[in-house]
C-alpha positions in Angstrom: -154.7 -193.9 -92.3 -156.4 -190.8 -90.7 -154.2 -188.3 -89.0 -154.2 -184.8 -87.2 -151.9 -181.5 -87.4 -152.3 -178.7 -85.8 -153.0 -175.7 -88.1 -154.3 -172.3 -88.1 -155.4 -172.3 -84.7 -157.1 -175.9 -84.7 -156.8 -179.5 -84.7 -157.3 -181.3 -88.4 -158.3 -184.6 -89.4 -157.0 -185.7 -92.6 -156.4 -188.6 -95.2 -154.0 -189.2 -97.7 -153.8 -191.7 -100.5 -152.1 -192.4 -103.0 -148.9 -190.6 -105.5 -148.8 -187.8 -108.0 -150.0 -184.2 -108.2 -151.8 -183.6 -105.1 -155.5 -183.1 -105.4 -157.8 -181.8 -102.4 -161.3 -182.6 -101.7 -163.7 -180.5 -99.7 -167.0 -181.8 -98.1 -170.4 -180.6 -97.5 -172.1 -179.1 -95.1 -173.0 -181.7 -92.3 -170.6 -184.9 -93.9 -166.9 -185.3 -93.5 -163.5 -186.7 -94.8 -165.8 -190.2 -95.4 -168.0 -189.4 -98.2 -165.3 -188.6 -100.5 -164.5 -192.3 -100.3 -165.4 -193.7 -103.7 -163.3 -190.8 -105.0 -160.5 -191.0 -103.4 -160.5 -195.2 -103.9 -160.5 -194.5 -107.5 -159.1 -190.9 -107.8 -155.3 -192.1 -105.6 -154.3 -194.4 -108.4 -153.1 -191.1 -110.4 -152.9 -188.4 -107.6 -152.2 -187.7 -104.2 -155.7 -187.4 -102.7 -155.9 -185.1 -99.6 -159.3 -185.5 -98.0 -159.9 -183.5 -94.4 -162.5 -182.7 -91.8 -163.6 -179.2 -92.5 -163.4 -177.1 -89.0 -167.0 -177.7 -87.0 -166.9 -181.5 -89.0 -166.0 -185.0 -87.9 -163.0 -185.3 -86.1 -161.7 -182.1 -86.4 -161.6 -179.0 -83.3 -165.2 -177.2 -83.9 -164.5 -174.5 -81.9 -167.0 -172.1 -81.1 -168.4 -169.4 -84.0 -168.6 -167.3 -85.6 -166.8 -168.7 -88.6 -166.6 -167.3 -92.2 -165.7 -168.3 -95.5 -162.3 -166.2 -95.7 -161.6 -168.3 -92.2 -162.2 -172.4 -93.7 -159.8 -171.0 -96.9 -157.3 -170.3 -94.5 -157.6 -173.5 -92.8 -157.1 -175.1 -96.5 -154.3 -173.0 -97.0 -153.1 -173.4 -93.7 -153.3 -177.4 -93.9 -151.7 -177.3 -97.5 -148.5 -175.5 -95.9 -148.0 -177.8 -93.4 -148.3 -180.7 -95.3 -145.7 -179.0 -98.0 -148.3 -178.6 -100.6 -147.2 -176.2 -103.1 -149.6 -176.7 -105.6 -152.9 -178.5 -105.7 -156.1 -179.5 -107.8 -159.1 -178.8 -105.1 -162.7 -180.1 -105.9 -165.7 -179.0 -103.3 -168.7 -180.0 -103.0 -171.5 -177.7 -101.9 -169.9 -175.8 -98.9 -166.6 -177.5 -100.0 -167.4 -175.5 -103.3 -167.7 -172.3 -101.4 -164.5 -172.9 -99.8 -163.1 -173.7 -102.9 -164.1 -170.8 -105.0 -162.5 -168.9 -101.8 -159.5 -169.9 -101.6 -159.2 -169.7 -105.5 -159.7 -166.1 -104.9 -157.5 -165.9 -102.0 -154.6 -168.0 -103.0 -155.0 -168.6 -106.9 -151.2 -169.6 -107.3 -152.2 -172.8 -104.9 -154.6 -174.0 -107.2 -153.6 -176.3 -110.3 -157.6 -176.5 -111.3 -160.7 -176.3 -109.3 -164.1 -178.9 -109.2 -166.8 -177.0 -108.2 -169.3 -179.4 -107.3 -173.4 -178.6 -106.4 -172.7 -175.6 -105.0 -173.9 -171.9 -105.3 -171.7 -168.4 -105.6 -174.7 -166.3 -103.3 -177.3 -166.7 -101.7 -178.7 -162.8 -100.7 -180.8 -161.2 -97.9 -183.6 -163.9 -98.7 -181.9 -166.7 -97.6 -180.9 -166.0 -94.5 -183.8 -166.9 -92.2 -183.6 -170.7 -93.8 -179.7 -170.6 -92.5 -180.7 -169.0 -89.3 -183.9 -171.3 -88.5 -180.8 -174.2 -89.5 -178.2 -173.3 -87.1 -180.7 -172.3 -84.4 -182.0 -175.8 -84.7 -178.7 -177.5 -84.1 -177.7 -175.3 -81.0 -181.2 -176.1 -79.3 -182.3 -179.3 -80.2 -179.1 -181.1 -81.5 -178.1 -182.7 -85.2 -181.1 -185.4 -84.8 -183.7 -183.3 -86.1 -181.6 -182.4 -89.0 -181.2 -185.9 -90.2 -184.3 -186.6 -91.9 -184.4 -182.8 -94.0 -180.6 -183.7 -94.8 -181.3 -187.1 -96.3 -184.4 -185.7 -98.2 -182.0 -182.5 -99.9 -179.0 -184.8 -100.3 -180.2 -187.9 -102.5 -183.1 -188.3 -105.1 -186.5 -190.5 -103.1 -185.4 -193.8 -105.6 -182.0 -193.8 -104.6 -182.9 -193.5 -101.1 -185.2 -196.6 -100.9 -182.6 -198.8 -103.4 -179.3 -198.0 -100.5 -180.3 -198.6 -97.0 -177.0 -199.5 -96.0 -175.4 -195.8 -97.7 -178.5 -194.2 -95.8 -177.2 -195.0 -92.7 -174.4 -193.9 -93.4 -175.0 -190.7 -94.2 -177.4 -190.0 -91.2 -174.9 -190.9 -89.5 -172.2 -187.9 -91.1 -175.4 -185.2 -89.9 -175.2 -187.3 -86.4 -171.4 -187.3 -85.9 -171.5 -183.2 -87.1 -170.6 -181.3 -83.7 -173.7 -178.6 -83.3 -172.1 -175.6 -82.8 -169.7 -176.4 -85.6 -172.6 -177.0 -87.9 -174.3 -174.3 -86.5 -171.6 -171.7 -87.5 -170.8 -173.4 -90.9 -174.5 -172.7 -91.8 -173.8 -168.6 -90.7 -170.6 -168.5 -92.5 -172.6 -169.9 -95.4 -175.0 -167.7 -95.0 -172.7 -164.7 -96.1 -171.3 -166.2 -99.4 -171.4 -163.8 -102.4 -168.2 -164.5 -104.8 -170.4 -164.3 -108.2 -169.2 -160.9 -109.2 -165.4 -161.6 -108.6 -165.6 -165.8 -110.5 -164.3 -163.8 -113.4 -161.0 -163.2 -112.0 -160.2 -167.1 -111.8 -157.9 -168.3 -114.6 -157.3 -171.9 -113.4 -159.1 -174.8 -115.3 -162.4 -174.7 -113.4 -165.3 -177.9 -114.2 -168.4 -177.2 -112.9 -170.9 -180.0 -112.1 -174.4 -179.7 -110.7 -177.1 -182.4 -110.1 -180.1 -182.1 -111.8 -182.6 -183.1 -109.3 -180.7 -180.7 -106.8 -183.1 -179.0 -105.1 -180.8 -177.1 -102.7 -178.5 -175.9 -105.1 -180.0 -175.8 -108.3 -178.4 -176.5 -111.9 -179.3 -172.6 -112.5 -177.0 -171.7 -109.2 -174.1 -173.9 -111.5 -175.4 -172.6 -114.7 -174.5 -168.7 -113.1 -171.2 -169.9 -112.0 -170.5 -170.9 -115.5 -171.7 -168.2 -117.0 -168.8 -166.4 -114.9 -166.0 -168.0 -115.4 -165.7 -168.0 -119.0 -162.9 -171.3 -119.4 -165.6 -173.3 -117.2 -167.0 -176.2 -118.3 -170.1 -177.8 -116.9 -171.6 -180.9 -116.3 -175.4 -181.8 -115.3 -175.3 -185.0 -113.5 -179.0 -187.0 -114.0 -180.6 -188.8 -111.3 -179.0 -187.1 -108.8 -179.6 -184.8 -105.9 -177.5 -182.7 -103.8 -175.0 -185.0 -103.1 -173.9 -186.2 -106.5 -170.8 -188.1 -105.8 -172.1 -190.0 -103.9 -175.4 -191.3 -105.8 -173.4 -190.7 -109.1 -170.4 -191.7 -107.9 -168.6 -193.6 -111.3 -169.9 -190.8 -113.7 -169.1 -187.6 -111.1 -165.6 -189.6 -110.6 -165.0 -190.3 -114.4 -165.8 -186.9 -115.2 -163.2 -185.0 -112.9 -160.6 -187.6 -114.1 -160.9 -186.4 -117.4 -161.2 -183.1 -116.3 -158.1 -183.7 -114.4 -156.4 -185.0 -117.2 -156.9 -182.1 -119.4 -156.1 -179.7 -117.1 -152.3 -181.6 -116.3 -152.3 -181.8 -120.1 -153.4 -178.4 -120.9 -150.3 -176.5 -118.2 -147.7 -179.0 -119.6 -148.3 -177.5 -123.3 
């Protein structure tokens, strides 16, 4: 059942499902709460699966910008609070990976282990015109016009043609994205840089990239793993930027055993 709280200055959409240690989950970048849903089927039958809007996304307050990084980690940790969540696994996936290796940095003592999922730790001077042409895009012209790009990044050209249905589903995450929310999640993006400072996390950290991932390469993971010394990491086949969703049994299978060691591992 989705509900709303009221924290750090917005309204929330969340999910939650299932018993055990609590485990978070962090979307991309123009999706919502509703793509983590093979996950979080299969995933609440050991934990207690938190899924939630990101602010700017779904049915959560998107606010006017600027946002930042430091800002959608407070809304975690804000959201964790008032849901009484002392402790948490958290697994992001591309901008849910940014938020998630920021609030590991922020708040380590939240986190039990961290998934960090098709994501980068910087992206540098270069990149920012292809962030700014993004968010510009959205303001003026509306999501529709990022829907196509989006489906082209997020999911290999085979696995596109073989799921019709799961394509419309997903243009229709870019379509329900407010503008100016994804507008100021691409600006707040923008500015990530965590890569000299991953070496301070000591929590179990899994890594997993795709390796058809054009828009965050397996070398963007690869640098992340080189960082964090404990790190393992995974390179999903046959998969684009959205990998748990066109690998969804194998990137599921592989955070439950992740998972499992890492409970494992702190009860030693």
């Amino acid at each position: 059942m989705t509900k709303t709280i009221g924290v750090n200055g917005i309204t929330v959409s969340y999910e939650v499902a299932g018993e055990g240690p609590w485990l978070v989950l962090s979307h991309s970048l123009g999706c919502g709460k509703s793509m983590w849903q093979p996950q979080s089927e299969e995933l609440s039958k050991s934990y207690r699966v938190l899924r939630y809007d990101t602010r700017g996304h779904g049915a959560s307050s998107a606010p006017p910008g600027p946002y930042t990084l430091d800002l959608l980690a407070q809304d975690v940790k804000a959201l964790c609070d008032a849901l009484g969540i002392e402790k948490c696994h958290f697994a992001g996936l591309s901008m849910g990976g940014m938020i998630g290796q920021t609030v590991a940095l922020k708040y380590p003592d939240l986190l039990l282990s961290l998934t960090l999922s098709n994501t980068s730790s910087c992206y540098g001077p270069a990149a920012l015109p292809f962030w700014e042409t993004r968010s510009n895009t959205a303001l003026s012209q509306g999501m529709t016009p990022l829907v196509a790009p989006s489906m082209e990044r997020w999911f290999t050209a085979p696995f596109r043609a073989a799921q019709p249905v799961l394509m419309q589903q997903a243009m229709q995450w870019v379509l329900d994205t407010p503008a100016n929310g994804y507008a100021a999640c691409c600006m707040a993006i923008a500015a990530l840089d965590t890569t000299a400072r991953l070496k301070e996390l000591t929590m179990p950290v899994l890594v997993i990239a795709g390796a058809d991932d054009a828009a965050t390469p397996p070398a963007a993971s690869e640098l992340i793993h080189a960082q964090i010394p404990h790190s393992e990491l995974l390179i999903l086949r046959s998969a684009a930027h959205i990998s748990s969703v066109e690998q969804a049994s194998k990137w599921t299978h592989a955070v439950q055993e992740f998972l499992t060691a890492a409970v494992d591992g702190a009860m030693k």
